[in-house]
C-alpha positions in Angstrom: 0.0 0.0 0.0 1.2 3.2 -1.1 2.2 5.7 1.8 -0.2 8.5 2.2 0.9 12.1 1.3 0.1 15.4 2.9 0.1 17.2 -0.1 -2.5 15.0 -1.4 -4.4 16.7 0.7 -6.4 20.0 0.1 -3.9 21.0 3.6 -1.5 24.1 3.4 2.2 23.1 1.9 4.4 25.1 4.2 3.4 26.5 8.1 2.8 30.0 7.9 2.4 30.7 11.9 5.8 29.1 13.0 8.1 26.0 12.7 11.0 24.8 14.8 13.4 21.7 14.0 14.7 19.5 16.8 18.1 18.0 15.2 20.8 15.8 16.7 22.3 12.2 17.3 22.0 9.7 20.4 25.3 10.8 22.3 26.3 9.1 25.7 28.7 11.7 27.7 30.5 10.8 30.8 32.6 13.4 32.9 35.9 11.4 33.9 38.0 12.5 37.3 39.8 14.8 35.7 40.1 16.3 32.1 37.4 16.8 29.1 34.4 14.9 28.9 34.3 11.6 27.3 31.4 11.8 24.6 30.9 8.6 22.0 27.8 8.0 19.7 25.1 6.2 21.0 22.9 6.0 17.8 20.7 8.0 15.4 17.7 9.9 17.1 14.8 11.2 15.6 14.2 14.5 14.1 11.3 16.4 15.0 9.4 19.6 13.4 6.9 21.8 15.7 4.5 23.9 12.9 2.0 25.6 13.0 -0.5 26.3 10.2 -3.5 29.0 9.6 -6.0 26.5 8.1 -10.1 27.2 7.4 -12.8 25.4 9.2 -12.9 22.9 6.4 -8.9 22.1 6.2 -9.3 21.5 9.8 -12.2 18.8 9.4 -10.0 17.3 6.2 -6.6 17.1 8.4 -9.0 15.6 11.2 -10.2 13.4 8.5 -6.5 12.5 7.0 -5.5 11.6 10.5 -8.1 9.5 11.6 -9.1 7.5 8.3 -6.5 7.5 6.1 -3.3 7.1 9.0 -5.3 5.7 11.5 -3.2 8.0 13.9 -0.5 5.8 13.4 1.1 5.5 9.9 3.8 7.4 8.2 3.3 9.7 5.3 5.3 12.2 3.3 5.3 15.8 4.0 7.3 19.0 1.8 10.3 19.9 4.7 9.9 23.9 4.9 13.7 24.2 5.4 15.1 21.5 2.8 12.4 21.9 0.4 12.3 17.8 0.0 9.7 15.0 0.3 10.3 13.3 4.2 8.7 10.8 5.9 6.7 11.5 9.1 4.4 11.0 11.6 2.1 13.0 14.4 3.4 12.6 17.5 0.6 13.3 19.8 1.1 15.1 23.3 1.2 12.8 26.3 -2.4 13.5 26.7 -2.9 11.8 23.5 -4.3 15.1 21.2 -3.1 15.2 17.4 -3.1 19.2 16.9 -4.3 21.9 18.9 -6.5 24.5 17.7 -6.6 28.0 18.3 -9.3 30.7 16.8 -8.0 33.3 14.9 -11.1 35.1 13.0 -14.2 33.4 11.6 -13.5 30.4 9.8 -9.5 30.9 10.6 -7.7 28.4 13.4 -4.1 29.0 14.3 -3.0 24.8 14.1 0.0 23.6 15.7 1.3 19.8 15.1 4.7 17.7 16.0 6.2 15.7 13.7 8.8 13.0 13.8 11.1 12.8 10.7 11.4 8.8 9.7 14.6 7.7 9.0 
């Protein structure tokens, strides 16, 4: 089955209200007696992407829609990065409370929508 994309979807391309990247590796660090720090590589870690999108009423119901039929709130899809102007592979990471996006009201009709994503490897 073919992976679902987000620009497939009648959803904005690029976040107009903010974005923020989370880059880095898996390093272990350990302070010996005396001298520099001893840092090695522990393994890769996963990217994330905070944005944050104005969207209308009904691009909110169709990215409510996107994430509960077509990726079950699970699956991967691909996604335009802002910064490298590529196709990635990501997924909604959901707040410990378990919510996809938060919406705020901006005018009628306009919501201010903020999601997470983790870049796949």
């Amino acid at each position: 089955m073919p992976i679902p994309s987000w620009a497939s979807q009648a959803l904005p391309q690029v976040p107009q209200k903010g974005f923020s990247e989370s880059l880095g590796l898996n390093i272990i660090r350990s302070n010996p007696d005396a001298g520099p720090a001893k840092m090695r590589r522990k393994g890769t870690r996963v990217n994330t992407m905070d944005l944050s999108f104005i969207m209308t009423t009904a691009q909110c119901a169709t990215l409510e829609t996107f994430i509960e039929d077509t990726l079950l709130g699970v699956k991967r899809f691909t996604f335009p990065h802002p910064r490298t102007f590529t196709n990635v592979e990501v997924r909604i990471v959901p707040s410990s409370d378990g919510e996809f996006f938060k919406l705020q009201y901006l005018a009628p009709g306009f919501w201010n929508t903020s999601l997470k994503f983790e870049i796949l490897p």
